[in-house]
LOFI-418480 format. One record per residue (C-alpha): residue number from 1; residue in one letter; x, y, z. Coordinates in Angstrom, 3 decimals, decimal comma. Each point is the difference from the previous one (the first is absolute). Layout:
N
semar lodo X Y Z
NUM a X Y Z;
...
***
This chain:
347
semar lodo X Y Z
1 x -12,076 -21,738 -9,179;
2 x -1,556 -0,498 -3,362;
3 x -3,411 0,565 -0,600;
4 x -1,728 -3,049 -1,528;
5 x -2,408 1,331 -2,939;
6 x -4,027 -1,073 1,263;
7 x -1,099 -2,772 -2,101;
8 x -2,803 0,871 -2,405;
9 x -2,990 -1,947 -2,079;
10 x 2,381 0,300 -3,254;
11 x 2,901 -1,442 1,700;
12 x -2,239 -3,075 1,069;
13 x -2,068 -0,093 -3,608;
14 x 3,588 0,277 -1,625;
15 x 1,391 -2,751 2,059;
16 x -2,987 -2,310 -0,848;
17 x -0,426 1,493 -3,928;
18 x -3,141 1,062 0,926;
19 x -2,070 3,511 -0,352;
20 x -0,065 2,059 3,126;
21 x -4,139 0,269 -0,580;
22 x 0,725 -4,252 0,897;
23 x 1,517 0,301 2,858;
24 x -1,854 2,655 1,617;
25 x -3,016 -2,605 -0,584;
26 x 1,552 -2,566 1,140;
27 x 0,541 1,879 3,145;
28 x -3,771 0,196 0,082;
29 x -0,899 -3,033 -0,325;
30 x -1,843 1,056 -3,629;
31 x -1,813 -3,705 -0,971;
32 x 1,542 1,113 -3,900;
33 x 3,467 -1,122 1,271;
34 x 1,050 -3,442 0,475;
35 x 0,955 -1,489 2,918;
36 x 3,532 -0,712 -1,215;
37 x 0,693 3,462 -0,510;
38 x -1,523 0,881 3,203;
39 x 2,526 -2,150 1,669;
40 x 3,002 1,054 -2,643;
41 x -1,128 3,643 1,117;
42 x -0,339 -0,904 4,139;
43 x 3,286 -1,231 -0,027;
44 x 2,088 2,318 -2,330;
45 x -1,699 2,805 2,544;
46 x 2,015 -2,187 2,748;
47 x 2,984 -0,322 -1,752;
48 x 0,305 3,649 -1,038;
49 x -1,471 1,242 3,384;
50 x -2,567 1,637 -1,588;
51 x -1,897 2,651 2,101;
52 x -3,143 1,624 -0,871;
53 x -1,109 3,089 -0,149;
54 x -3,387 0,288 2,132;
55 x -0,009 3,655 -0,811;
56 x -0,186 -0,840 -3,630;
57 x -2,074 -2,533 0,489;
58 x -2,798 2,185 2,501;
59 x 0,275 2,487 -2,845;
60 x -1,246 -2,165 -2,483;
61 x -2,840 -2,198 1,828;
62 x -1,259 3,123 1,626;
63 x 0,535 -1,798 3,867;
64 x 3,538 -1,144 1,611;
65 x -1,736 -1,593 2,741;
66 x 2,121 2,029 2,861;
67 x -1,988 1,659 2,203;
68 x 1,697 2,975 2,182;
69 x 0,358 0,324 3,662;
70 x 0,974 3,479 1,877;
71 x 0,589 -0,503 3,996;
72 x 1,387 3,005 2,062;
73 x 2,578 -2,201 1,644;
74 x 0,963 -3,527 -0,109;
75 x 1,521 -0,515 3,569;
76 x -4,037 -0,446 1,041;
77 x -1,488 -3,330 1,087;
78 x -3,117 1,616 -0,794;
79 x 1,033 1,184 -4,039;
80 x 1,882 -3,430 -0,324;
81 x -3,091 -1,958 0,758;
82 x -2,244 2,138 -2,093;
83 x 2,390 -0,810 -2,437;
84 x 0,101 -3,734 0,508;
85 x -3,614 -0,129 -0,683;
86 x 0,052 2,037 -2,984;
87 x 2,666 -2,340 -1,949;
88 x -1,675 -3,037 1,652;
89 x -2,945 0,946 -1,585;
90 x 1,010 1,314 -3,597;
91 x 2,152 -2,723 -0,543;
92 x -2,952 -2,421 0,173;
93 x -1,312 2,129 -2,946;
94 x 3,607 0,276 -2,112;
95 x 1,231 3,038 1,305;
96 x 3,874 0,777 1,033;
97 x -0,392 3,383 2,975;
98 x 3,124 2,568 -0,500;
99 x -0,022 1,274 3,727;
100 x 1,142 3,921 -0,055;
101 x 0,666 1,490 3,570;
102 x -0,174 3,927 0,287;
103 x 1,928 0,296 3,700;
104 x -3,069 2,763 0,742;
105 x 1,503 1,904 -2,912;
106 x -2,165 1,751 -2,626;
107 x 2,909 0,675 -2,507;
108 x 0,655 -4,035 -0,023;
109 x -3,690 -0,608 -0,152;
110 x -0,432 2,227 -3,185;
111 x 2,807 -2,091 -1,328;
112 x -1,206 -3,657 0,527;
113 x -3,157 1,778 -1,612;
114 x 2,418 0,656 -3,085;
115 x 1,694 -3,311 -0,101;
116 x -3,014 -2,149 0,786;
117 x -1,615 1,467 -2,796;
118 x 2,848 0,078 -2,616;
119 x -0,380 -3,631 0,843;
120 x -3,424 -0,293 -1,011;
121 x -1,489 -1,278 3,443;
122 x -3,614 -1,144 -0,683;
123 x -0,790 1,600 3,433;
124 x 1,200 1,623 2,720;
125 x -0,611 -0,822 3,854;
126 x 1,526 2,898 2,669;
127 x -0,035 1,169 3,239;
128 x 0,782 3,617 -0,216;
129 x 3,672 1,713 1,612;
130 x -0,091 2,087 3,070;
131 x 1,246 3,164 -1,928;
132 x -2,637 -0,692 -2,845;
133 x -2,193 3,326 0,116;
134 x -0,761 0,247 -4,307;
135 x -1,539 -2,479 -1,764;
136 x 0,978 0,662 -3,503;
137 x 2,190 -3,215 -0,406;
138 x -3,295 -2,005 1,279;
139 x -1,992 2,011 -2,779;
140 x 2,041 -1,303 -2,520;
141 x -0,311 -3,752 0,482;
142 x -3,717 0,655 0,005;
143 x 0,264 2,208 -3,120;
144 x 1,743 -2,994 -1,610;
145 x -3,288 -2,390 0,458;
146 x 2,167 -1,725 2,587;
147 x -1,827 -1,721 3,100;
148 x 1,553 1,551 2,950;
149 x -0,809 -1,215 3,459;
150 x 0,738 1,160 3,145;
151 x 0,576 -1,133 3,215;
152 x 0,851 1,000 3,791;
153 x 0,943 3,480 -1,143;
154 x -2,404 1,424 -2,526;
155 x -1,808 3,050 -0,623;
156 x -3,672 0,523 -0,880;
157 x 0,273 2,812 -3,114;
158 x 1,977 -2,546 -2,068;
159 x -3,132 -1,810 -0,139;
160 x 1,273 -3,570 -0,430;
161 x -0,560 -3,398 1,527;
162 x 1,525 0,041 3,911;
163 x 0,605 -2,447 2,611;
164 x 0,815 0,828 3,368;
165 x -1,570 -0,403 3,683;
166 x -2,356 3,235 1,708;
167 x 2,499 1,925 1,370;
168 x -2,729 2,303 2,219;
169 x -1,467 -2,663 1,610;
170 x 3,459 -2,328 0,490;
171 x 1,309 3,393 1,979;
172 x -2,851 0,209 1,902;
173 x -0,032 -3,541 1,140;
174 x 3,747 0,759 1,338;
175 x -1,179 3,222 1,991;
176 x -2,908 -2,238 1,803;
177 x 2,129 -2,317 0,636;
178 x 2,567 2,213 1,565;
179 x -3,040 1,365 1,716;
180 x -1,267 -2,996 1,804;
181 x 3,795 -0,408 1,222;
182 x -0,529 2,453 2,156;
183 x 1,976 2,745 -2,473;
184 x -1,003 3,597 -0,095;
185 x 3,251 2,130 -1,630;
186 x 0,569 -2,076 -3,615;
187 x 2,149 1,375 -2,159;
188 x 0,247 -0,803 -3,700;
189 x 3,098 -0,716 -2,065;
190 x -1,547 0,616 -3,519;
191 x 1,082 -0,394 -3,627;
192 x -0,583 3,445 -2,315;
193 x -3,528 0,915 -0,441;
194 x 0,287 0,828 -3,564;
195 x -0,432 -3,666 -0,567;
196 x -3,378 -1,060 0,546;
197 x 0,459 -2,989 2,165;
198 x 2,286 1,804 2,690;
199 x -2,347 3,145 -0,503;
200 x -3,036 -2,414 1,176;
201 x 1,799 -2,231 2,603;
202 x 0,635 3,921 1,552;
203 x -3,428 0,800 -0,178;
204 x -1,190 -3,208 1,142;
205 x 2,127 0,300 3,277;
206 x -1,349 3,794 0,659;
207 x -3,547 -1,269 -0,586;
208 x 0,440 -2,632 2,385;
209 x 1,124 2,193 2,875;
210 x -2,487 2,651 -0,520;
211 x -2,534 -2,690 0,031;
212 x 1,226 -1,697 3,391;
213 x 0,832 3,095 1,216;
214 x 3,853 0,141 0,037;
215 x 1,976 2,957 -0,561;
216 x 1,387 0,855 -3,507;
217 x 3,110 2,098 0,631;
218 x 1,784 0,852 -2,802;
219 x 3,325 -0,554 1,175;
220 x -0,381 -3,653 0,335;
221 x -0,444 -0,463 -3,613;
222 x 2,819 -0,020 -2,631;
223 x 0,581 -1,000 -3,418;
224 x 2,786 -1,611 -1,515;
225 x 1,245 -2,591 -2,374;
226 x -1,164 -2,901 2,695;
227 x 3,952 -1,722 0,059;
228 x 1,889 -1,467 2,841;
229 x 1,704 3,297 0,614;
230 x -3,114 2,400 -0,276;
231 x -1,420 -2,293 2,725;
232 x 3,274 0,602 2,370;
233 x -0,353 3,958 -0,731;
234 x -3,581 0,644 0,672;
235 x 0,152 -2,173 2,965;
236 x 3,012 1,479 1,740;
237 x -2,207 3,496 -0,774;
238 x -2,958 -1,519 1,613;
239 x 2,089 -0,912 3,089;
240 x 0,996 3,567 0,322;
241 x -3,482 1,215 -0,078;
242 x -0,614 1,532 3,717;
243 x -2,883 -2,357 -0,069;
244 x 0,989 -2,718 -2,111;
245 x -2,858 -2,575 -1,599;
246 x -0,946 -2,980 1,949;
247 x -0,736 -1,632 -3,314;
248 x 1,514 -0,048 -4,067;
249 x -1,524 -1,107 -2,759;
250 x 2,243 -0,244 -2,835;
251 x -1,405 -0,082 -3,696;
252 x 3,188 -2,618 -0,710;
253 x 1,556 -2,666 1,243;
254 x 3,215 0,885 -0,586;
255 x -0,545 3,352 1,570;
256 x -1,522 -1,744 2,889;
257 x 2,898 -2,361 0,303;
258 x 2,056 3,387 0,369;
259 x -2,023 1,435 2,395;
260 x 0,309 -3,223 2,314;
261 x 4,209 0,061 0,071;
262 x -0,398 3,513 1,268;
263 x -2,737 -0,726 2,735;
264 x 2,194 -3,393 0,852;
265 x 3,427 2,747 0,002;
266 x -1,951 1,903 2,585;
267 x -1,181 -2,889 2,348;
268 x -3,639 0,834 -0,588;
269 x -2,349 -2,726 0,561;
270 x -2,167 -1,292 -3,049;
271 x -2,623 0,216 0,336;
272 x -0,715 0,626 3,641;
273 x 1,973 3,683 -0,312;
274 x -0,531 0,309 -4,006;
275 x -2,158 -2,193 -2,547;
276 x 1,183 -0,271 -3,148;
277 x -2,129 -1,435 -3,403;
278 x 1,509 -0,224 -3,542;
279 x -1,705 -0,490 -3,201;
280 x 0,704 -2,736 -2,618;
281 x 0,987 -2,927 1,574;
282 x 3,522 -0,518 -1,455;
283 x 2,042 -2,991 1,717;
284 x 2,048 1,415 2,234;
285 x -3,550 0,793 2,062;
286 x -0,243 -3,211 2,044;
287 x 3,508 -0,874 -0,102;
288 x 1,540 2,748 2,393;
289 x -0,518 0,522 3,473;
290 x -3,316 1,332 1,049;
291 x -1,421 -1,049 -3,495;
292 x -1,137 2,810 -2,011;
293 x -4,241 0,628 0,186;
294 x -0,603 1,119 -3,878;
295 x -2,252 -0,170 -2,570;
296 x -0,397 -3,143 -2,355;
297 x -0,601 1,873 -3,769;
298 x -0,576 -3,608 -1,602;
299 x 3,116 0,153 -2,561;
300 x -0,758 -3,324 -1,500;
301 x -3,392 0,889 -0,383;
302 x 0,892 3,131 -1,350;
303 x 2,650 -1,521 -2,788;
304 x -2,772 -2,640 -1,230;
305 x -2,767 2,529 -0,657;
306 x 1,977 2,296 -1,639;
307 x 1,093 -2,721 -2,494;
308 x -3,472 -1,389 -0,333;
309 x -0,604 3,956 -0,718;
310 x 2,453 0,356 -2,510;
311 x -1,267 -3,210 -2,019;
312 x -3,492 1,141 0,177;
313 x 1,222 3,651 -2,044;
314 x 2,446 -1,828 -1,947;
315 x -2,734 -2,578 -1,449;
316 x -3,183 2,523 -0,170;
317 x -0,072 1,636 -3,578;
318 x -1,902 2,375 1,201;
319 x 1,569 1,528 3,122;
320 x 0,372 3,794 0,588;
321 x 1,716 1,015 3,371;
322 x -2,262 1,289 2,814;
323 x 0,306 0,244 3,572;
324 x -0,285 -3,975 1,627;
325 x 1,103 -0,020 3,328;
326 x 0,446 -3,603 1,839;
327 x -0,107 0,091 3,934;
328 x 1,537 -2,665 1,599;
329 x -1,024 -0,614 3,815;
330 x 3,205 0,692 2,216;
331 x 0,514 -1,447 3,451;
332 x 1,457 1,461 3,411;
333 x 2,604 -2,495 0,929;
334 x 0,379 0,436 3,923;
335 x 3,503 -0,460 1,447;
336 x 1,862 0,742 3,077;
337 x 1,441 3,714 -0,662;
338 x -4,179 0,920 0,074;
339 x -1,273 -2,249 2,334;
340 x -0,099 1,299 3,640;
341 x -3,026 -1,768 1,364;
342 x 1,993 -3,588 -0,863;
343 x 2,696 1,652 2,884;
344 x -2,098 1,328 2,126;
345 x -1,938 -3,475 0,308;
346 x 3,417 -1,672 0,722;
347 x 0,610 2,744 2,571;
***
C-alpha cells in the first residue's frame, strides 16, 4: 500500500498562495487575519486532510493541554472510575487525558514516564505498579517542574500531592468487624509491603488483633500480587493449615473473589464456617452469590480531587512540590460472605 505523504502548512499556504506564517495564524484565530482567509484556510485544511502537529504546537506555546494518567491495570472498576472522574473533570477545563496502564510492571511504568513526557504532558496523575520499588522515573517528572500527583498507590519520600483513603484505620475497621462476627483465626491475603498502602493495610490488621486480643500467627499472612489466582493459591494453603482460619481478609477484591471459588470448591460455608472481606469495592462484589463484604475507597471521589489537584499546581506560578496528602473517608460495605449474625438471626 502506498504511503500518502502528511499534509503540511506549505502545502495548504501553497494551495491558497498564501505564506505559511498566514496560515498558521489563521489556525489561531490571530484578529490580523481576515475572516475570509480564515475560512479559505479551515476548509483547504479539510480538503487536504490536514493534521496538526500538537507536539509542535506544545513545543512552541510552552503547554499542549494533555495531562498524563498512569494506572497499574485497566481491568479495575476501581482505576476505571478514578479515571472517569479525572477526564470528566479536566475536560471541563480544556484538557484531553492520555490514559497509560503499567499491568503492575515497573519497566512499562518507566516507559509511559518516557513517552508521556516526550509528549510534553503539562502534568502527570499515577497510581504507582506493584513491582515499583525505585523512584527515579518519579524524580524526573518532578525535576522537570512538572505537577505530579498521586493517588491510591503513592509513596511519602517523593514528596508530592497524594490522594488516597487511611489504609491503617480501613484494615482495622475490617478486623473489628470480623471480630464482632464472632471470628477469632483471620487470616490476611495481602498485597507486597514494599508499597506503602499494602505495608499499612498489614499493619493495620496486626494492630487490630493485638488490640482485641486475637492471635497474630504468622502463617496466616501472605503477600502477593492480590489477582484472582493469588486468591485461589493462598486459600487452598490456608485450607491445608492443620488449623485452618475461621476468617480472611483479603487486601483485594479480586484476590478475595479467588479465595471464595476455592472455599465454594470445598463446600465450606460462608460465612458461618469461614468469613471472608475484600477491599475496594469493584462490581463483581454484590453481584455474585454471597455478595462480597469490602471496602468502599471512594474512586469517584478520588478521580475529582486529584484533577481539582492538578489544576490548582498547573495554575499557581509559584508552586514547588512538597508532601500534600488528601485522605478520603472509606466505608465498610457489609455483605453476606461477612455477615454471620444476619444467619444466625434467621436460624
Amino acid at each position: 500500500m502506498e504511503n500518502k505523504k502528511k499534509t503540511t502548512i506549505k502545502d495548504i499556504a501553497k494551495a491558497l498562495n498564501i505564506t505559511p506564517s498566514a496560515v498558521s495564524k489563521a489556525l489561531s484565530d490571530h484578529p490580523r487575519i481576515s475572516d475570509k482567509t480564515k475560512k479559505a484556510v479551515k476548509k483547504a485544511v479539510k480538503d487536504l486532510n490536514y493534521q496538526p502537529n500538537h507536539l509542535a504546537s506544545a513545543l512552541r506555546k510552552g503547554k499542549s493541554n494533555l495531562v498524563g494518567v498512569i494506572v497499574p491495570r485497566a481491568n479495575s472498576n476501581f482505576f476505571s472510575s478514578v479515571v472517569q472522574k479525572i477526564e470528566e473533570r479536566l475536560s471541563k477545563e480544556g484538557y484531553n487525558v492520555i490514559i497509560t496502564q503499567s499491568n503492575e510492571s515497573f519497566s512499562k511504568e518507566c516507559k509511559n514516564i518516557e513517552s508521556l513526557l516526550y509528549t510534553q504532558v503539562d502534568g502527570i496523575i499515577a497510581s504507582m505498579a506493584n513491582e515499583t520499588t525505585v523512584l527515579d522515573h518519579y524524580e524526573t517528572i518532578k525535576s522537570k517542574g512538572i505537577p505530579l500527583i498521586m493517588f491510591d498507590r503513592g509513596e511519602d519520600t517523593l514528596e508530592v500531592d497524594y490522594v488516597g483513603i487511611d489504609d491503617y484505620n480501613s484494615s482495622f475497621a475490617v478486623v473489628e468487624h470480623l471480630k464482632n462476627q464472632g471470628c477469632k483465626r483471620i487470616a490476611h491475603i495481602g498485597g507486597y509491603s514494599h508499597t506503602r498502602i499494602y505495608k499499612n493495610r498489614i499493619i493495620g490488621y496486626k494492630d487490630a488483633l493485638v488490640a482485641f486480643n486475637l492471635p497474630v500467627d504468622d502463617e496466616l499472612i501472605y503477600e502477593s500480587k492480590l489477582k484472582i489466582e493469588d486468591g485461589r493459591r493462598i486459600m487452598q494453603q490456608l485450607l491445608e493449615l492443620p488449623k485452618p482460619p475461621d476468617a480472611v481478609f483479603a487486601a483485594g477484591d479480586f484476590a478475595a473473589l479467588g479465595a471464595l471459588q476455592v472455599l465454594e470448591e470445598n463446600n465450606i460455608a460462608v460465612p458461618n464456617d469461614i468469613a471472608l472481606v475484600g477491599f475496594s469495592n469493584e462490581t463483581f462484589t454484590s453481584l455474585i452469590k454471597p455478595g462480597i463484604s469490602t471496602i468502599n475507597q471512594r474512586s469517584e471521589l478520588i478521580g475529582t480531587l486529584a484533577a481539582e489537584t492538578f489544576l490548582k499546581r498547573v495554575n499557581d506560578t509559584n508552586w514547588k512540590p512538597k508532601l500534600n496528602k488528601i485522605i478520603v473517608d472509606s466505608e465498610l460495605i457489609v455483605r453476606d460472605s461477612s455477615n454471620k449474625t444476619k444467619f444466625l438471626d434467621r436460624s
